[in-house]
PADO-626398 format. One record per residue: residue number from 1; y negated, z, x of N, C-alpha, C, O, CB in turn. Coordinates in steps of 0.2 Angstrom, whole numbers. Atoms other than C-alpha are relative to their C-alpha. Glycine has a CB too. Layout:
+-----+-------+-------+-------+-------+-------+-------+-------+-------+-------+-------+-------+-------+-------+-------+-------+
| num |  n.c2 |  n.c3 |  n.c1 | ca.c2 | ca.c3 | ca.c1 |  c.c2 |  c.c3 |  c.c1 |  o.c2 |  o.c3 |  o.c1 | cb.c2 | cb.c3 | cb.c1 |
+-----+-------+-------+-------+-------+-------+-------+-------+-------+-------+-------+-------+-------+-------+-------+-------+
| NUM |     Y |     Z |     X |     Y |     Z |     X |     Y |     Z |     X |     Y |     Z |     X |     Y |     Z |     X |
...
+-----+-------+-------+-------+-------+-------+-------+-------+-------+-------+-------+-------+-------+-------+-------+-------+
//
This chain:
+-----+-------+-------+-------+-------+-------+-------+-------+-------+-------+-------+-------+-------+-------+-------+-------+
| num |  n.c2 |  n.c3 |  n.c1 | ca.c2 | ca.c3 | ca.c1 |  c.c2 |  c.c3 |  c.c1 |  o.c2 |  o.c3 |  o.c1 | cb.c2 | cb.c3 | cb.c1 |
+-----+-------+-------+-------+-------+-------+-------+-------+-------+-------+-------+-------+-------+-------+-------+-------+
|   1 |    -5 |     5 |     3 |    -3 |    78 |   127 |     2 |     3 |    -7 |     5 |     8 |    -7 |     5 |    -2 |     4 |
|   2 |    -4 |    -1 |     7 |     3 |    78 |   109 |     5 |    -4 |    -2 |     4 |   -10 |     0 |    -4 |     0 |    -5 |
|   3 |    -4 |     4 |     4 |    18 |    71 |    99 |    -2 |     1 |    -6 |    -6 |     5 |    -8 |     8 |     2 |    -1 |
|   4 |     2 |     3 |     9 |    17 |    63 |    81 |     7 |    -2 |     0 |    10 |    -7 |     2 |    -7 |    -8 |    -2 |
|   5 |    -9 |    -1 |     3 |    37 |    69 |    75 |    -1 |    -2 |    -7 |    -5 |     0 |   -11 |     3 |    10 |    -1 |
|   6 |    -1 |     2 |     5 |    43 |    59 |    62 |     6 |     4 |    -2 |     9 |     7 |     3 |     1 |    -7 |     1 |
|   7 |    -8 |    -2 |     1 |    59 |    66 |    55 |     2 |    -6 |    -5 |    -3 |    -9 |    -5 |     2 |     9 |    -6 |
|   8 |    -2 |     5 |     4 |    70 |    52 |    42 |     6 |     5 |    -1 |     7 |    10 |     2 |     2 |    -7 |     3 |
|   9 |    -5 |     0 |     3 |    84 |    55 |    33 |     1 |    -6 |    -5 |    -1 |    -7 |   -10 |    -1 |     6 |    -2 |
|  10 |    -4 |     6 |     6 |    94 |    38 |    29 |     4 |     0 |    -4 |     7 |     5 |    -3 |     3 |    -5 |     2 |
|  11 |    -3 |    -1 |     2 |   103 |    35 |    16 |     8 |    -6 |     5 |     7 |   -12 |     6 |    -3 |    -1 |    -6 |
|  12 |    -3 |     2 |    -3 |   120 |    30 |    25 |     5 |   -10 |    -2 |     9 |   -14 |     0 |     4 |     5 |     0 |
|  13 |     2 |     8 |     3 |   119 |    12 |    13 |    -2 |    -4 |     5 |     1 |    -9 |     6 |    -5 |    -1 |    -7 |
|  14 |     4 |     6 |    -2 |   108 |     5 |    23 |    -2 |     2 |     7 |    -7 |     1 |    10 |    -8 |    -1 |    -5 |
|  15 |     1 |    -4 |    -7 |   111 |    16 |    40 |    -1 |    -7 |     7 |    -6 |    -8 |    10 |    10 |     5 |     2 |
|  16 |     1 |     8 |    -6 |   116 |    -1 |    52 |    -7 |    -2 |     0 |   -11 |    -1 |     5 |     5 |    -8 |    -2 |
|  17 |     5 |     3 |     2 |   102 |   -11 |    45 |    -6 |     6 |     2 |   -10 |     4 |     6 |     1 |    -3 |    -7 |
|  18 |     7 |    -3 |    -1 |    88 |     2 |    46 |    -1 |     2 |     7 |    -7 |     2 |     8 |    -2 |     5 |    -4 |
|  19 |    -3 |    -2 |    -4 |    97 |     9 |    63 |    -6 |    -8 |     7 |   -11 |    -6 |    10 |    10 |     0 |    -2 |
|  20 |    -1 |     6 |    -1 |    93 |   -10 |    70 |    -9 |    -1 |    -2 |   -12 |    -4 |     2 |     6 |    -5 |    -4 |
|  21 |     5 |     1 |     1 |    76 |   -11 |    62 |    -5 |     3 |     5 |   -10 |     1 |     8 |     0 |     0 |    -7 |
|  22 |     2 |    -5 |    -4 |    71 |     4 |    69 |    -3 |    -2 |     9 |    -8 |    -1 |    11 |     7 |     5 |     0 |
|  23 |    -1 |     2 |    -5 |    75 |    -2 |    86 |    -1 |    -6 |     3 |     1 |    -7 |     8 |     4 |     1 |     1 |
|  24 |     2 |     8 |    -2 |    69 |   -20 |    86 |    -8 |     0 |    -4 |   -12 |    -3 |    -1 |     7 |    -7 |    -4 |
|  25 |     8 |     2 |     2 |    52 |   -20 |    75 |    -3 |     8 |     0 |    -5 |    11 |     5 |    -2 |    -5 |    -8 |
|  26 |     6 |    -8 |     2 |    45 |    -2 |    68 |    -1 |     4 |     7 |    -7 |     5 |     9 |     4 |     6 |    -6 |
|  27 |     4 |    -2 |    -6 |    45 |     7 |    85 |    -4 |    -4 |     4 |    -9 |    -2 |     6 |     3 |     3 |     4 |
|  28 |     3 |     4 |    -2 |    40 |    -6 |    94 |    -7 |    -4 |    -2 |   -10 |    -8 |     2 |     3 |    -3 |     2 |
|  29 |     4 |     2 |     2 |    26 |   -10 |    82 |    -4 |     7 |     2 |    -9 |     7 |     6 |     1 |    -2 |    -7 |
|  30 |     5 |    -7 |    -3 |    20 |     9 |    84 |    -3 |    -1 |     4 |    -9 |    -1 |     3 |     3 |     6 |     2 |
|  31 |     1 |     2 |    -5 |    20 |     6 |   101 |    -8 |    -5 |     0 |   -14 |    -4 |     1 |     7 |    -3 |     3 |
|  32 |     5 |     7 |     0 |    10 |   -10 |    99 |    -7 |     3 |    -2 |   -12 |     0 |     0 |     3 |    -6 |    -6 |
|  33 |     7 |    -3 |     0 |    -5 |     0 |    95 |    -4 |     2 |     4 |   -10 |     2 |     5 |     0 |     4 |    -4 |
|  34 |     5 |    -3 |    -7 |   -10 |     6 |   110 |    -1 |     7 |    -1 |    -4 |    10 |     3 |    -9 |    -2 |     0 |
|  35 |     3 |    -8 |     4 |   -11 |    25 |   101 |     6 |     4 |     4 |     5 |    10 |     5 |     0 |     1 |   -11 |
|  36 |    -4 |    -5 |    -7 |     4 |    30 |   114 |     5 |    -2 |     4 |     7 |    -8 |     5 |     3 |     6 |    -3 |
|  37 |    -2 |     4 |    -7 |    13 |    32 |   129 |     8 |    -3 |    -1 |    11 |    -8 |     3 |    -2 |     5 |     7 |
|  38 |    -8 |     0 |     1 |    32 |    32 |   123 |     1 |     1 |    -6 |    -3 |     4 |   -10 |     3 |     4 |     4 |
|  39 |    -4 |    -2 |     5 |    43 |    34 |   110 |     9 |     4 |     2 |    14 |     2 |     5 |     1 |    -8 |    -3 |
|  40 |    -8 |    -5 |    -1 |    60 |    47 |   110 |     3 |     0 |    -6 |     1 |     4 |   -10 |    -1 |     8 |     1 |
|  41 |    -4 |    -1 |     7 |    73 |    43 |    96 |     5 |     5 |     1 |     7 |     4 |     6 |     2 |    -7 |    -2 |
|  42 |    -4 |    -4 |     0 |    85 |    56 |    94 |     4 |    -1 |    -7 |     2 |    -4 |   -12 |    -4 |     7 |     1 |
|  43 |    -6 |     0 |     5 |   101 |    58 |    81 |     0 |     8 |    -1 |     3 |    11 |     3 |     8 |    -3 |     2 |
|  44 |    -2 |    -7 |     3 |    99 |    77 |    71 |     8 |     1 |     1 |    12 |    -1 |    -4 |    -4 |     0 |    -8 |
|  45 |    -8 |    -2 |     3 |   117 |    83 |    73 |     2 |     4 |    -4 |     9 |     5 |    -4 |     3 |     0 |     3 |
|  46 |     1 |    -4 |     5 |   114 |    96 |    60 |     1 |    -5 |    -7 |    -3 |    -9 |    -7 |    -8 |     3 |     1 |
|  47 |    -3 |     5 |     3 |   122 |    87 |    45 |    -4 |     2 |    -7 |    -6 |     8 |    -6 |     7 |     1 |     1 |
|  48 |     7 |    -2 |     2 |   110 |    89 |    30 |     6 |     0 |   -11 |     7 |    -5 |   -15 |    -9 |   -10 |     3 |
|  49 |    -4 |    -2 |     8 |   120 |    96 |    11 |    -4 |    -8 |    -5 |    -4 |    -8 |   -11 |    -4 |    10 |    -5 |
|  50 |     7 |     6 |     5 |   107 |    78 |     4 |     8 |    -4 |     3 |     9 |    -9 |     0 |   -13 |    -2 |     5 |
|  51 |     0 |     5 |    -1 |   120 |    69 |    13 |    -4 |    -6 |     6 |    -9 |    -3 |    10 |    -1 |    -1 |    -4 |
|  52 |     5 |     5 |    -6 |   112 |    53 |    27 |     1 |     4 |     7 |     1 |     9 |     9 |    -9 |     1 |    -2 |
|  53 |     3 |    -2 |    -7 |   109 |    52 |    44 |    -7 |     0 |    -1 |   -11 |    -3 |    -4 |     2 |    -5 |     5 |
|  54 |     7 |    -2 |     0 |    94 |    61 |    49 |     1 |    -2 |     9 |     5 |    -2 |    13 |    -3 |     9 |    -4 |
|  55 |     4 |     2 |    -6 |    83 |    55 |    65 |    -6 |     4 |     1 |   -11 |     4 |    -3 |    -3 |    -6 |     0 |
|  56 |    10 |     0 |    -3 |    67 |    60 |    74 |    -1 |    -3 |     4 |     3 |    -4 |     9 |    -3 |     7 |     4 |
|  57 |     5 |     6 |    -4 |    55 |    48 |    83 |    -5 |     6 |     2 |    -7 |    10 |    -2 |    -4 |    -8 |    -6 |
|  58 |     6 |    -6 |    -3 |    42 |    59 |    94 |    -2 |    -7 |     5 |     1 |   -10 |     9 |     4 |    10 |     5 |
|  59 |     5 |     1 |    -4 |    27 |    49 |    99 |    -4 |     3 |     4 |    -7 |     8 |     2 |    -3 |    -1 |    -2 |
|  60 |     3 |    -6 |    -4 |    20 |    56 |   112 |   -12 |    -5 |     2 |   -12 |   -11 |     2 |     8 |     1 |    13 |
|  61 |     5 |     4 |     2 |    -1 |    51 |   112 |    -3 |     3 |     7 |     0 |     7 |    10 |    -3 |     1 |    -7 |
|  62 |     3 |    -6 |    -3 |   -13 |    59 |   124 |    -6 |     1 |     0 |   -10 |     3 |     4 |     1 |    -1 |     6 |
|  63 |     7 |    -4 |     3 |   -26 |    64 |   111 |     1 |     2 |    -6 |     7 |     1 |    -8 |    -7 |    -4 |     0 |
|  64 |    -1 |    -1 |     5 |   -29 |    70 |    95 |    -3 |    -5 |    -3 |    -2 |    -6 |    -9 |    -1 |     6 |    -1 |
|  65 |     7 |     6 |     1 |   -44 |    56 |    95 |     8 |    -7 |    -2 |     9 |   -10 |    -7 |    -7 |    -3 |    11 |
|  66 |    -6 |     5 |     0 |   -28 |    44 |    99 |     4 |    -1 |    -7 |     6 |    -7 |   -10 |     5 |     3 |     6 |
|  67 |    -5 |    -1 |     6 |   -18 |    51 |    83 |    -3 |    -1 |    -3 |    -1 |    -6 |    -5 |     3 |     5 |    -2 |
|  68 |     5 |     1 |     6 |   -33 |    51 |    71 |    -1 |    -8 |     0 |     1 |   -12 |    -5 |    -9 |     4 |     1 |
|  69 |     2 |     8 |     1 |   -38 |    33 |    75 |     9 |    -3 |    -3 |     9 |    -7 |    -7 |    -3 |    -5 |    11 |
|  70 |    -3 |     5 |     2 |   -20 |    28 |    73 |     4 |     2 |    -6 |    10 |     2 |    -7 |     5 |    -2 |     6 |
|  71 |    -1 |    -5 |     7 |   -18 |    37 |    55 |    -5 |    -4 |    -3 |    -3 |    -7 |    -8 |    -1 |    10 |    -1 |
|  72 |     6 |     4 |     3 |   -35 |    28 |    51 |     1 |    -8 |     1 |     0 |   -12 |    -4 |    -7 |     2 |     4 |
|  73 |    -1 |     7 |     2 |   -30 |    11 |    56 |     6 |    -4 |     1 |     6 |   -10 |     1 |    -5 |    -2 |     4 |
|  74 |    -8 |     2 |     0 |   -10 |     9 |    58 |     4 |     3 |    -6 |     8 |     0 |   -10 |     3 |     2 |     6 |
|  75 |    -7 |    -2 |     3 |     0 |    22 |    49 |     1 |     0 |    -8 |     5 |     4 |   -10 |     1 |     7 |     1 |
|  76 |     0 |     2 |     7 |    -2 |    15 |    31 |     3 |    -5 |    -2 |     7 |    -5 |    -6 |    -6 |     0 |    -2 |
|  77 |    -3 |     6 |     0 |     2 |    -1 |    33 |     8 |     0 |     4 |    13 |    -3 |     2 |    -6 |    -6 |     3 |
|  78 |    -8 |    -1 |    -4 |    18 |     5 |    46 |     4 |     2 |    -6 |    10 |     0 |    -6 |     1 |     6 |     7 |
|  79 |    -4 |    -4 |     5 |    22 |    16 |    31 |     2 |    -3 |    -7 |     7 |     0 |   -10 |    -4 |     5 |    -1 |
|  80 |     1 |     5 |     6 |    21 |     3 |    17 |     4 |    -4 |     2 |     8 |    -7 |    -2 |    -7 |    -3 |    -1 |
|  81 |    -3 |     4 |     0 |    28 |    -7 |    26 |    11 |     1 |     1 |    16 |    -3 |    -1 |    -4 |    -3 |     5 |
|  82 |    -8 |    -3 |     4 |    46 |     3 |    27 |     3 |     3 |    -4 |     9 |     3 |    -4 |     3 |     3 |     2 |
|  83 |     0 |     2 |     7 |    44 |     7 |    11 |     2 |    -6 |    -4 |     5 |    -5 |    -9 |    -5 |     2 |    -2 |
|  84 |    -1 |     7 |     4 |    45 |   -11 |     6 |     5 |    -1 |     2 |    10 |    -3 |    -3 |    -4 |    -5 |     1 |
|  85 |    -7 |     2 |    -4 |    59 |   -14 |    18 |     7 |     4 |    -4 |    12 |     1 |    -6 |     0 |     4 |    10 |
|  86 |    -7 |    -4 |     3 |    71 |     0 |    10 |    -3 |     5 |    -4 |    -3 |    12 |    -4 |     5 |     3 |     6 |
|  87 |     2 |    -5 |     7 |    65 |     6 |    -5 |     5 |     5 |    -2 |    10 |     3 |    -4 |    -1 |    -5 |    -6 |
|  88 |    -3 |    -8 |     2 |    72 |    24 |   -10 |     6 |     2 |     4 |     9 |     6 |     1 |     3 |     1 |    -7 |
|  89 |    -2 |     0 |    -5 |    82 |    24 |     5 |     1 |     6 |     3 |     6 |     9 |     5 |    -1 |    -3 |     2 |
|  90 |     0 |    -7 |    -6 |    76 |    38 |    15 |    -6 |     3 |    -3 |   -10 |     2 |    -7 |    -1 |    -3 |    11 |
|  91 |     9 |    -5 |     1 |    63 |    51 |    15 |     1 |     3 |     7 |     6 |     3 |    11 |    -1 |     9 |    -9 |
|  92 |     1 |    -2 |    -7 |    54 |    57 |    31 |    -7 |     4 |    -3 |   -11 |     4 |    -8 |    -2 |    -8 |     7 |
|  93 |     6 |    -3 |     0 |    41 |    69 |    35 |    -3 |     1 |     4 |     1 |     1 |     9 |     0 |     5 |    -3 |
|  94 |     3 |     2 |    -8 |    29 |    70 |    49 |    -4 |     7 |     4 |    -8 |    10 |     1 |    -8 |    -8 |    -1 |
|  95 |     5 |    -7 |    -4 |    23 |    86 |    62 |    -2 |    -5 |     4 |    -1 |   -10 |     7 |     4 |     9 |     4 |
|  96 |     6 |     3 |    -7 |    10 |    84 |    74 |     1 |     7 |     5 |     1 |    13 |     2 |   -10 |    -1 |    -4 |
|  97 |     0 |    -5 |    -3 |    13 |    96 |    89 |    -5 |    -2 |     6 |    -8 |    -7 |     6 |     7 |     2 |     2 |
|  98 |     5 |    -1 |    -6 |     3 |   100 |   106 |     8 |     3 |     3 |    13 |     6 |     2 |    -8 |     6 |     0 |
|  99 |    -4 |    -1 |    -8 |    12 |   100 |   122 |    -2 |     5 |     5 |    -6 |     4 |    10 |     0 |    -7 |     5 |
| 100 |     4 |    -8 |    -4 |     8 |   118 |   129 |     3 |     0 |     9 |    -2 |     1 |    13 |     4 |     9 |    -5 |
| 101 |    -2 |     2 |    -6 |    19 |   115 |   146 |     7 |    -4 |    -1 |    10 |    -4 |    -6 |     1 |     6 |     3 |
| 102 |    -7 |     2 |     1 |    35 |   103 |   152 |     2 |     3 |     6 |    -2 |     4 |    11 |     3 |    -9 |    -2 |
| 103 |    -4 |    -2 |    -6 |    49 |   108 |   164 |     4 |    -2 |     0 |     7 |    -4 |    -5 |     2 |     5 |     2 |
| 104 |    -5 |     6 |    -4 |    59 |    98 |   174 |     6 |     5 |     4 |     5 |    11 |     7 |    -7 |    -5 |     7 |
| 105 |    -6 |    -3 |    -4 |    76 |   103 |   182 |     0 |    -1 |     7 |     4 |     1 |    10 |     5 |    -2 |    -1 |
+-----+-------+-------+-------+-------+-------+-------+-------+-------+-------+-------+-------+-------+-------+-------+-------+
//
């Protein structure tokens, strides 16, 4: 299994509204691809000298086949499209990890 880690950093202008946007279309568009099985939003609480709230979204997929196809035929237009939404707003940057083992309590 792999994650596809977004990080964000909003600007706190447009925190509610992108908060809301977040949570009503853009993950649930991700989702909508088929390319994975869940979504994990998290609040960084590490406070960032830039200013903003920062976030991570961790896709969890269960290929690398899964991630390539959805880089080739989603993550341009997802990405364009919250660019258009809140132009200079935020900046994000994206890791890709593997899931070597999980443990459960």
């Amino acid at each position: 299994m792999y994650i596809y880690n977004v990080t964000i950093n909003v600007d706190e202008s447009i925190h509610d509204e992108w908060l809301k946007w977040m949570h009503d279309e853009h993950i649930p568009n991700v989702l909508a691809t088929g390319k994975f099985s869940k979504a994990l939003m998290s609040e960084v609480l590490v406070k960032e000298d830039l200013g903003g709230i920062t976030y991570s979204v961790q896709y969890t997929c269960h290929s690398l086949e899964a991630l390539t196809t959805y880089y080739n035929e989603h993550a341009n237009d997802l990405r364009q499209e919250s660019a258009n939404k809140f132009p200079n707003k935020f900046g994000a940057f994206r890791t890709e990890m593997k899931i070597v083992k999980e443990f459960f309590a």
